[in-house]
ZADO-1210 file (C-alpha; in nm, 4 decimals, padded with zeros to 6 digits):
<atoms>
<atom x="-01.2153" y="02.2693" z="01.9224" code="UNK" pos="1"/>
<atom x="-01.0919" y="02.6147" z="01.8514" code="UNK" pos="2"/>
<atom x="-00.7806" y="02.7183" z="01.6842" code="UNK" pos="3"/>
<atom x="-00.5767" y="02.7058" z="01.9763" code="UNK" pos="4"/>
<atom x="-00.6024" y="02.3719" z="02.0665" code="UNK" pos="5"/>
<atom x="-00.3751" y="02.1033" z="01.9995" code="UNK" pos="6"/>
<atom x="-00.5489" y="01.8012" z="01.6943" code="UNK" pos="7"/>
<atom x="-00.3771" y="01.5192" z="01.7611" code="UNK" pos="8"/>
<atom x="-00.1199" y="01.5370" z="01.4729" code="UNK" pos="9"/>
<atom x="-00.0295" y="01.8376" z="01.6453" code="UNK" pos="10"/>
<atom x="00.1787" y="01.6210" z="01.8487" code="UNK" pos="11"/>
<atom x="00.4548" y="01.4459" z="01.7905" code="UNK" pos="12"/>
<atom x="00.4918" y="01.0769" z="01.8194" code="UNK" pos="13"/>
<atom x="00.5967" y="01.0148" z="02.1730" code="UNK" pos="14"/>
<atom x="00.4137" y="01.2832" z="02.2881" code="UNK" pos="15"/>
<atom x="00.0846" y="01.1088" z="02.1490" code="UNK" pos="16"/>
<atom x="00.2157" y="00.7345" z="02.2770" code="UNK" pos="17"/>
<atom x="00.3301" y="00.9066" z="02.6370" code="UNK" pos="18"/>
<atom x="-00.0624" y="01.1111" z="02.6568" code="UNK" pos="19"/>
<atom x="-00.2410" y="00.7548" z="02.5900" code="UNK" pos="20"/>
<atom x="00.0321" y="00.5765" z="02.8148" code="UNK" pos="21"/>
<atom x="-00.0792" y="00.8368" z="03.1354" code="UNK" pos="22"/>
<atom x="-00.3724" y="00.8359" z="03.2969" code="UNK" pos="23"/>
<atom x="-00.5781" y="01.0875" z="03.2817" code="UNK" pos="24"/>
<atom x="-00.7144" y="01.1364" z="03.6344" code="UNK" pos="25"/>
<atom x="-00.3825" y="01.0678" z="03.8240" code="UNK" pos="26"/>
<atom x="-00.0996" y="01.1421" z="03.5984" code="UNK" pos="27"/>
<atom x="00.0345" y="00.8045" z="03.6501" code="UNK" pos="28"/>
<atom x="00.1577" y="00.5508" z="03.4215" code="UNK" pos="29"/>
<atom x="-00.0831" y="00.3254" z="03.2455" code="UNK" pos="30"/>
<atom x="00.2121" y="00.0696" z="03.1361" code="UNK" pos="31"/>
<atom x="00.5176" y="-00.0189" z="03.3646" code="UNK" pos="32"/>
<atom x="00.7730" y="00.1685" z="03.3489" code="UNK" pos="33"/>
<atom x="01.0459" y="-00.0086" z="03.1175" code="UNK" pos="34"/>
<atom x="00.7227" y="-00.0377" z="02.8688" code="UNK" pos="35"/>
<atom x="00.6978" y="00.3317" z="02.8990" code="UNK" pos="36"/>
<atom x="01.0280" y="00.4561" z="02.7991" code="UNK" pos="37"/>
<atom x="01.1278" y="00.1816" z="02.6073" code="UNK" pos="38"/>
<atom x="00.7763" y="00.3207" z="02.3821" code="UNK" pos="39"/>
<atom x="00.8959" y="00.6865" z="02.3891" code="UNK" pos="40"/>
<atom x="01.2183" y="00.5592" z="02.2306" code="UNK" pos="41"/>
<atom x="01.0494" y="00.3765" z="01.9505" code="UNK" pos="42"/>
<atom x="00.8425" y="00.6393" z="01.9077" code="UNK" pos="43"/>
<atom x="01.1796" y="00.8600" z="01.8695" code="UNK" pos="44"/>
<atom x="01.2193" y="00.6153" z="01.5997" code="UNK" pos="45"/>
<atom x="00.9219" y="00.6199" z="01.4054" code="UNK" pos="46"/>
<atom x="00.9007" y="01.0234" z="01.4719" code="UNK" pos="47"/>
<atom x="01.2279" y="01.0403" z="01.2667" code="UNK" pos="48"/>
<atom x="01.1431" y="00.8266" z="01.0348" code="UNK" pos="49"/>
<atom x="00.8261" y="00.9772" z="00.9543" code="UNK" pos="50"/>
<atom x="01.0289" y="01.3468" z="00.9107" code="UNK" pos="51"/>
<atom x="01.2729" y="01.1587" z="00.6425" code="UNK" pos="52"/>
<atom x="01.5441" y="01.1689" z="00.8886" code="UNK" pos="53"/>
<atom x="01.6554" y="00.8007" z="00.9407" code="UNK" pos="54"/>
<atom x="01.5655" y="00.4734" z="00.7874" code="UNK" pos="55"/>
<atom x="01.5806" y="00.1008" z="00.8078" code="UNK" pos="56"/>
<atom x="01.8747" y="00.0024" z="00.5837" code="UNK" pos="57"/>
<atom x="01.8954" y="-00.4618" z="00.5818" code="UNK" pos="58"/>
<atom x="01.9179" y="-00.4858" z="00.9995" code="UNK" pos="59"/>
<atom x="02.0805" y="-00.1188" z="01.0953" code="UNK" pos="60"/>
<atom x="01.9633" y="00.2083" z="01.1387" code="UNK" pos="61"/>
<atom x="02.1296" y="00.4899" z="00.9330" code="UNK" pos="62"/>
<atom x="02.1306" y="00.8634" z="00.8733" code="UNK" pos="63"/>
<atom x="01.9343" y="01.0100" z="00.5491" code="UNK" pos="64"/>
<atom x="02.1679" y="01.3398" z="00.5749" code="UNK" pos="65"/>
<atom x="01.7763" y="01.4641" z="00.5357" code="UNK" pos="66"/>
<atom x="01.7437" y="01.7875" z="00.8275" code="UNK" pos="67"/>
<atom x="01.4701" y="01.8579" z="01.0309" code="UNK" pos="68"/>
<atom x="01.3174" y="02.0845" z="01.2642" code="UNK" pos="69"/>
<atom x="01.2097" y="01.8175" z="01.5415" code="UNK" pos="70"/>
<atom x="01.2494" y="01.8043" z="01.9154" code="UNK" pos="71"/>
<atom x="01.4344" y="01.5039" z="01.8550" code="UNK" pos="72"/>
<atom x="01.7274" y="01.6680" z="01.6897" code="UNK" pos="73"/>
<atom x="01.9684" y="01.5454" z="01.9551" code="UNK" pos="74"/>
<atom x="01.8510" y="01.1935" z="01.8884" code="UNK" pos="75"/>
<atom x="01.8939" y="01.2289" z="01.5128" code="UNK" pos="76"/>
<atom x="02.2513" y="01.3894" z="01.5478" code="UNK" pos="77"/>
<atom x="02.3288" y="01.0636" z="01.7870" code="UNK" pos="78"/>
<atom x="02.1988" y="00.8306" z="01.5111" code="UNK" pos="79"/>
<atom x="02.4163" y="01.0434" z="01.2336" code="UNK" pos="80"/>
<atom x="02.7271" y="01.0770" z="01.3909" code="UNK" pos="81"/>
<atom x="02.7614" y="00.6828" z="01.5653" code="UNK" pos="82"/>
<atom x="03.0973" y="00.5393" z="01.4470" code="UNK" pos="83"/>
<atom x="02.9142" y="00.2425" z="01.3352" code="UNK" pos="84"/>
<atom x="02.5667" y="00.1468" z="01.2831" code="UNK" pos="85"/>
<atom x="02.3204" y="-00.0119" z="01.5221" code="UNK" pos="86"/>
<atom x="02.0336" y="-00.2289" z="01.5066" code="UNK" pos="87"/>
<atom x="01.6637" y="-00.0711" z="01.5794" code="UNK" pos="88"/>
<atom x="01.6831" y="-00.2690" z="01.9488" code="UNK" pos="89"/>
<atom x="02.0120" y="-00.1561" z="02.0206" code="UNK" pos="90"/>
<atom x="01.9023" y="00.2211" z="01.9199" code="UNK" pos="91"/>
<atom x="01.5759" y="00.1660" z="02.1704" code="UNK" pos="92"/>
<atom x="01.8503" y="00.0797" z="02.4743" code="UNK" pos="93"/>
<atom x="02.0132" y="00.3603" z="02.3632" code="UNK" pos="94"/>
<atom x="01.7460" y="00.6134" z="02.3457" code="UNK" pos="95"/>
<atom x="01.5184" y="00.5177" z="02.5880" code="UNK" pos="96"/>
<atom x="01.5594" y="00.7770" z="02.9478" code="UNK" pos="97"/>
<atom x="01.3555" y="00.8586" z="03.1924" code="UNK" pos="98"/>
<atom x="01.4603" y="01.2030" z="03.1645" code="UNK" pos="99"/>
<atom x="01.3278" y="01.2245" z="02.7613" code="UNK" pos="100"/>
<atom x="01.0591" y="01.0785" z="02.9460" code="UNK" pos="101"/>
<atom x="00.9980" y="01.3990" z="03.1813" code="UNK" pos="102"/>
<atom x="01.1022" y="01.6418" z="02.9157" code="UNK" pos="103"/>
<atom x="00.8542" y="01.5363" z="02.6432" code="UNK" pos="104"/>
<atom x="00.5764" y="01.5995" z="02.9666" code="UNK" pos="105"/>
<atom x="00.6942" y="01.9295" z="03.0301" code="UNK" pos="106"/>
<atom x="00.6716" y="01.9763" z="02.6457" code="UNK" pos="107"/>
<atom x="00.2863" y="01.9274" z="02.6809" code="UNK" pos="108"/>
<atom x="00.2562" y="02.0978" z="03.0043" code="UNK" pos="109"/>
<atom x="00.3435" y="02.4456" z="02.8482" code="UNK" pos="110"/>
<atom x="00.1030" y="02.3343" z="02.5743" code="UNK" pos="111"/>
<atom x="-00.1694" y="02.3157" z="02.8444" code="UNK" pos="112"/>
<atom x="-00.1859" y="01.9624" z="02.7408" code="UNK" pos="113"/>
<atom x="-00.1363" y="01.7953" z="03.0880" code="UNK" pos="114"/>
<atom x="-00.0488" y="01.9906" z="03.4102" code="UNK" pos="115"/>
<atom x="00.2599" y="01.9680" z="03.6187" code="UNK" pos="116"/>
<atom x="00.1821" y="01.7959" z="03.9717" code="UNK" pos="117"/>
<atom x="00.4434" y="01.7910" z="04.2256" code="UNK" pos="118"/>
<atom x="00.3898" y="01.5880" z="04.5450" code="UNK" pos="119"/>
<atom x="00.6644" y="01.6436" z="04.8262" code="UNK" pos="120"/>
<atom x="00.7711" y="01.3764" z="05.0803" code="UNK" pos="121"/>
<atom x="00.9282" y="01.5196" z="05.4021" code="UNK" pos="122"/>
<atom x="00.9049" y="01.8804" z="05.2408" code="UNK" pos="123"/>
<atom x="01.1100" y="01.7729" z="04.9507" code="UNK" pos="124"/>
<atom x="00.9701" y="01.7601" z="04.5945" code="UNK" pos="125"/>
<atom x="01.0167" y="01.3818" z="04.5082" code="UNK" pos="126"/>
<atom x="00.7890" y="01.2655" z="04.2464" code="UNK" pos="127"/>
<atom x="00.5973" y="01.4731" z="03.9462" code="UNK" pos="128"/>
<atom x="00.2255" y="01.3690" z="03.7784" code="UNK" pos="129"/>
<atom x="00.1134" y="01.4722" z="03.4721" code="UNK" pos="130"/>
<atom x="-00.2722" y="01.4629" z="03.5140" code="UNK" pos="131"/>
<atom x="-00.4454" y="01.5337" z="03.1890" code="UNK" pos="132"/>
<atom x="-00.5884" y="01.9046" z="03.1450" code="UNK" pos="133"/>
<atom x="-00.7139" y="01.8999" z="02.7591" code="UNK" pos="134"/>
<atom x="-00.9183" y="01.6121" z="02.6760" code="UNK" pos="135"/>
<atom x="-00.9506" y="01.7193" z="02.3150" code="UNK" pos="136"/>
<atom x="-00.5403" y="01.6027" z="02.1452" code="UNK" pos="137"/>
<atom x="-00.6235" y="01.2549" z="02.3399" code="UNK" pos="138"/>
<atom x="-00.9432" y="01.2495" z="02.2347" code="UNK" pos="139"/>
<atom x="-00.8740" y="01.2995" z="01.8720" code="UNK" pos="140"/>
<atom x="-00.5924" y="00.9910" z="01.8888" code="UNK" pos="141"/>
<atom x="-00.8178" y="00.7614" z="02.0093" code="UNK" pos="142"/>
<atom x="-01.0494" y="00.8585" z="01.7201" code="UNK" pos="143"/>
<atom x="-00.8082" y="00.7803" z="01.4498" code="UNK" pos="144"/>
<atom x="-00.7135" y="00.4391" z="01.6329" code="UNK" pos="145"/>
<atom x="-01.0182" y="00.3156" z="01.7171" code="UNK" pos="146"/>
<atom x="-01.1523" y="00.3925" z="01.2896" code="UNK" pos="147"/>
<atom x="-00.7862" y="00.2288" z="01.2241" code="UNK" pos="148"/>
<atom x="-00.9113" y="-00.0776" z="01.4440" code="UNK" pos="149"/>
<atom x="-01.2375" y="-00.1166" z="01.2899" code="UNK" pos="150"/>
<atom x="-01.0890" y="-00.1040" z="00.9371" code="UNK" pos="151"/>
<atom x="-01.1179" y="00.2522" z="00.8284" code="UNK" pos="152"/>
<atom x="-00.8401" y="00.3733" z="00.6746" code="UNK" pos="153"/>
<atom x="-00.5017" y="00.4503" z="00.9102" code="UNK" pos="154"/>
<atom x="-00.2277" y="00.6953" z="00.7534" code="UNK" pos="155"/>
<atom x="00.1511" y="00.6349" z="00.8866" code="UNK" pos="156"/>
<atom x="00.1439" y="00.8014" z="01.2304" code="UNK" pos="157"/>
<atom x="-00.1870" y="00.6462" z="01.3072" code="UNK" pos="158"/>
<atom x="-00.0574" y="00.3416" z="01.2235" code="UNK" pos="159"/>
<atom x="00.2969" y="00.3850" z="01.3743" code="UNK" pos="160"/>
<atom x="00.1194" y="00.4773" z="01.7166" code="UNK" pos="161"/>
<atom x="-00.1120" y="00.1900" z="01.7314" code="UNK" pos="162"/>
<atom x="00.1934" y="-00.0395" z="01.6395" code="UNK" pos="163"/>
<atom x="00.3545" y="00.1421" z="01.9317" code="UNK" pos="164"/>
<atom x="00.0914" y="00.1035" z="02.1791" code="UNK" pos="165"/>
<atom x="00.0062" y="-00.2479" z="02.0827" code="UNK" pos="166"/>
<atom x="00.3439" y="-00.3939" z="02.1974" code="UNK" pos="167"/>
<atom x="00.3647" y="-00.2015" z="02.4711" code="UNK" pos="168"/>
<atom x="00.0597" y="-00.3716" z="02.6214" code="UNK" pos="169"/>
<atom x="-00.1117" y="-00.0387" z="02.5850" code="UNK" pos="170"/>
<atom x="-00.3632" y="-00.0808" z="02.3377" code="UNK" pos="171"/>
<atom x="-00.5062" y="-00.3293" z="02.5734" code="UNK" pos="172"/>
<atom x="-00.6576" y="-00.0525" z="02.8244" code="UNK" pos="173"/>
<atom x="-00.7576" y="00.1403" z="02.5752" code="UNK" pos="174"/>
<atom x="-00.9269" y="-00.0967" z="02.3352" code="UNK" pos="175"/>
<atom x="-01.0076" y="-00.4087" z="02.5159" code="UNK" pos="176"/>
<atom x="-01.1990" y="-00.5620" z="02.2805" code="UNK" pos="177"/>
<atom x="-01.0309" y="-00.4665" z="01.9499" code="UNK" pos="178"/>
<atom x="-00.9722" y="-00.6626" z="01.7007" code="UNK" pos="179"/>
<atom x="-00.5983" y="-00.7897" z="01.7667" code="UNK" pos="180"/>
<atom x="-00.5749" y="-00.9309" z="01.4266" code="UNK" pos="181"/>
<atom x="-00.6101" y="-00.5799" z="01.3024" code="UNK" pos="182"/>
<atom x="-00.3409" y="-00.4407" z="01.5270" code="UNK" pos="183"/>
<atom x="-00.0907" y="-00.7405" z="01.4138" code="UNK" pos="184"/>
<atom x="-00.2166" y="-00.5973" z="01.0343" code="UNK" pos="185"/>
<atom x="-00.0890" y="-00.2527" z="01.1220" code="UNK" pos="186"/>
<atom x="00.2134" y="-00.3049" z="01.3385" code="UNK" pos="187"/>
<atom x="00.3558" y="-00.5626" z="01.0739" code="UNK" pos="188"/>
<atom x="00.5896" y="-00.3819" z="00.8658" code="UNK" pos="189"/>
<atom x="00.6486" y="-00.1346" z="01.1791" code="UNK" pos="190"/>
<atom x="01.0567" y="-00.1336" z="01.2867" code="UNK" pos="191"/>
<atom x="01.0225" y="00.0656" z="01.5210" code="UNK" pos="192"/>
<atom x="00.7700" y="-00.1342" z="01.7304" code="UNK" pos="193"/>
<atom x="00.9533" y="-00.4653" z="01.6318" code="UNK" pos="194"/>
<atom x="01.2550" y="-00.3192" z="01.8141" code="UNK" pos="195"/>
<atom x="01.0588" y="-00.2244" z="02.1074" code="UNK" pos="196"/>
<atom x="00.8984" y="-00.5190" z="02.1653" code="UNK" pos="197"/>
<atom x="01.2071" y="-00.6936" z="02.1634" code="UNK" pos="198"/>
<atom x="01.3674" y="-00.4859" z="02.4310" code="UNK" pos="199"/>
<atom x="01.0671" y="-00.5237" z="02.5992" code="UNK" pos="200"/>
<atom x="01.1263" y="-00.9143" z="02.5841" code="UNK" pos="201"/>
<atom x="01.4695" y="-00.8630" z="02.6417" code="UNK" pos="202"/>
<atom x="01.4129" y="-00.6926" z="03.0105" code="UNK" pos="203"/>
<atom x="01.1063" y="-00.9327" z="03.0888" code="UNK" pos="204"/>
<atom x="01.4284" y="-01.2086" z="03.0347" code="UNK" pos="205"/>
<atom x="01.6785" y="-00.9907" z="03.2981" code="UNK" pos="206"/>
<atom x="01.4230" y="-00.8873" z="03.4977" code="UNK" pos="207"/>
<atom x="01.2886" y="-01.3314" z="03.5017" code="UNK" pos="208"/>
<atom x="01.6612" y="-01.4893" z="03.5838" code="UNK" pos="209"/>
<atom x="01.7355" y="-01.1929" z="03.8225" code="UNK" pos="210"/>
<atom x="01.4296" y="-01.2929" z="04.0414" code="UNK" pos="211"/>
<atom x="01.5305" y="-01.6572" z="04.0222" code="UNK" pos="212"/>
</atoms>
């Protein structure tokens, strides 16, 4: 791995959830796609509460009045100027886009990270793939989970991405037969997953009475 290339706390944290959430041959999602974006907004979460930016204050969400130099500025400026406070679920509904989605791919795709794939349907560019290109950032994640899974030490983004990936249904493909007990150990003091996987819950519900 040379200078150029991207370790894996190179990334930020929904870049590293979304590269584990794709696959690598095809581009496509490994999760569905509420799971997906409903991630990326956690890990909005956990990214700016990593930086110093927001924290967990009794149920809500507030503001530090800490700045930072993130991508996720626009998110942190939404948090900071809300009228009132919101919970850590409500700020997941919120946040989560499928545009931040497609951005935060293009963000790696001029990284070299993943490539830009296009496919057209009658001559019209309809969907976009993000096969992997760079093994090495991925491979470097999965490193620091897998140690964190076999009970090596995990520092607070390798422990706020396994969180992530664990109630996303993620950590599933990529660790089959981890340890779950472990992963329960690390996400259990995690907000930011909490709050996702109660949004996830929360559309599984919708998505359940609508079908009935």
């Amino acid at each position: 791995m040379d200078a150029q290339t991207p370790k894996a706390w190179d990334l930020s944290l929904p870049q590293a959830f979304l590269l584990l959430a794709t696959n690598d041959a095809d581009g496509e999602p490994e999760v569905p796609q509420p799971a997906l974006q409903a991630g990326v907004a956690g890990a909005i979460l956990a990214e700016l509460e990593l930086l110093g930016a927001i924290e967990l204050r009794g149920k809500h969400v507030w503001a530090t009045g800490v700045d930072v130099d993130s991508d996720y500025r626009e998110q942190l400026e939404l948090i900071r100027h809300k009228a009132r406070p919101h919970t850590p679920k409500r700020w997941v509904s919120i946040l989560e886009s499928r545009a931040e989605v497609h951005r935060i791919y293009e963000g790696m795709a001029v990284r070299g990270i993943v490539d830009h794939v296009g496919e057209k349907h009658l001559g019209l560019f309809r969907t976009t793939r993000y096969p992997e290109k760079d093994h090495a950032p991925e491979a470097a994640l999965l490193n620091n989970i897998g140690e964190a899974l076999r009970g090596g030490g995990a520092d607070a983004r390798t422990t706020a991405l396994t969180a992530l990936a664990s109630v996303t249904g993620l950590l599933d493909r990529l660790f089959p037969d981890a340890d779950r007990s472990r992963a329960r150990e690390l996400a259990a003091d995690h907000w930011p997953s909490h709050a996702v996987a109660e949004e996830i819950r929360m559309i599984r519900v919708v998505e359940a009475e609508a079908a009935s």
